[in-house]
N, C-alpha and C positions, 0 to 999 in steps of 0.2 A: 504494500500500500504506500500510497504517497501522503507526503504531512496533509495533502487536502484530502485525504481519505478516499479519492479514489484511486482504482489499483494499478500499478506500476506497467508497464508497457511491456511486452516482451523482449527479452532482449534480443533472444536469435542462435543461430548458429555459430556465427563471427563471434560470439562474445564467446560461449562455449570453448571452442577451438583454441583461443584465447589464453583462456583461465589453463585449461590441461597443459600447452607449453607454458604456462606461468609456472607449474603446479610440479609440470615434468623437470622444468630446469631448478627447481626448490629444491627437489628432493636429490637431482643429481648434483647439483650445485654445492649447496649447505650441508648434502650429506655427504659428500667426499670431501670436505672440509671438517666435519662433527671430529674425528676423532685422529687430528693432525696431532694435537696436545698427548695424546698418549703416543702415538706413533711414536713421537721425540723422545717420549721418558725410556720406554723401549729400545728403540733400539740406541741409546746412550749407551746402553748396557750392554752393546755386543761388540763393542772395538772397532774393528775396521771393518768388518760385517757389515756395522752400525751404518758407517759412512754410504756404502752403497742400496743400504733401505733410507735413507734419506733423499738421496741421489732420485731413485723410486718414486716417492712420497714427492719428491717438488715435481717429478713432471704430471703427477697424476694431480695435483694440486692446483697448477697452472689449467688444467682443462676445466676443473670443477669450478677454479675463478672466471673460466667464460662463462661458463652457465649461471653465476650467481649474474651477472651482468644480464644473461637472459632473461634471469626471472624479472628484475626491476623493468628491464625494456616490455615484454610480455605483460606485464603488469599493470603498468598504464597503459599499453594501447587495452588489455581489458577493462577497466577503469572509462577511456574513451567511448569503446564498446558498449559499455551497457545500459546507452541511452540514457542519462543521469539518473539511473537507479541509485550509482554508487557517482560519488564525486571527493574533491580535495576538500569541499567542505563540510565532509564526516569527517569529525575529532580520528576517527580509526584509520582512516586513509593518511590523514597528513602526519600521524604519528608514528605509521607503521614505516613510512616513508623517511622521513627524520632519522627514525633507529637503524634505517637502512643505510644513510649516510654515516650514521656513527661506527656501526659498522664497518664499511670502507675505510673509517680514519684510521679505526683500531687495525685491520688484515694492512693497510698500505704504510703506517705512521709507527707500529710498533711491533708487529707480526714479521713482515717481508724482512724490514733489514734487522732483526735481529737472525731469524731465521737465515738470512744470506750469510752473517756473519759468524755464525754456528755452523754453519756446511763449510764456511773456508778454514775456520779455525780447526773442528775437525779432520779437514784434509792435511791444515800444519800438523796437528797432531799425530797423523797416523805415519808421518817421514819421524819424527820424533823418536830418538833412541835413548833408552834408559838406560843408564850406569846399575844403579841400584834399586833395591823394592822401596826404598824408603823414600827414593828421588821423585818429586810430585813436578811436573813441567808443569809451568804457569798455564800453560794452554789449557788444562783443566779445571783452572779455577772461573775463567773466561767461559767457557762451557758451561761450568755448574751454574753462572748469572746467567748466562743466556737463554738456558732450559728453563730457567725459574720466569723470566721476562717471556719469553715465548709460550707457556703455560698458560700463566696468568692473561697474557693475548688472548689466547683460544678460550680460556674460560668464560671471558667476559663476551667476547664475540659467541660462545654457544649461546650465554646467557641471552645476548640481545635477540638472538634467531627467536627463543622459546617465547619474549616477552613480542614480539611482531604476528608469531603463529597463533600465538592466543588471541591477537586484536585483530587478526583474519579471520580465524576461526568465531569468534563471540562477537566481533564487531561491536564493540559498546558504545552506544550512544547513537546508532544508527535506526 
């Protein structure tokens, strides 16, 4: 229904088609991103192992950052689509959209180039030869901040995905 009480227009096919690559690229998008932050603590723990599931993990990470890109573009033209059933002036659109920005700040501002600088560090690490067991190369302390920095990215970044899926999903105030 429309705030004048009578009822909303149909949207169509085009809206439809729309939503599902909105929906399609969410789920390939944000869920080959969901579990980057363990991926790292993982394979921290395997050596030089480590280094080549990293290696792994960024290029499969770079495809799912197209599709988070998909979903925002997919997104509004569904938004577009649905005949102003849904618009920028539902509290839920321009919030979901905001958080999607915050988003990007958090994956571009604090994620990428720690993450860059954790796969190079790692690479010095793994030319790195030790004397003794008790010898710690600094490289590993640079690592332990940067897993912790690169964590705390992905947590917050899950977090904002779960607080956007809910204002999709329940749409409040609509």
């Amino acid at each position: 229904m429309t705030r004048a009480g009578l009822p909303s227009p149909p949207v169509g096919t085009g809206y439809d088609v729309l939503v599902l690559l909105h929906v399609v690229c969410v789920v390939g998008g944000f869920g080959g991103l969901a579990y980057n932050g363990l991926t790292l603590a993982l394979a921290s723990r395997r050596g030089l192992e480590g280094v080549a599931v990293l290696q792994v993990n960024q290029q499969v990470a770079q495809l799912a950052e197209l599709l988070v890109y998909g979903a925002f573009l997919f997104g509004l033209a569904a938004i577009g689509a649905s005949k102003s059933k849904y618009g920028f002036g539902q509290a839920w659109v321009s919030v979901a959209a905001a958080l999607y920005v915050v988003d990007l700040g958090l994956l571009h501002g604090v994620i990428r180039p720690a993450r860059k600088r954790y796969a190079a560090t790692a690479e010095e690490l793994s030319q790195v030869t030790v004397l003794t067991e008790r010898e710690r190369p600094p490289q590993v302390a640079v690592l332990d901040g940067l897993s912790k920095r690169i964590s705390l990215g992905w947590g917050a970044f899950d977090l904002v995905v779960v607080v956007v899926l809910y204002l999709m999903i329940f749409k409040p105030g609509a």
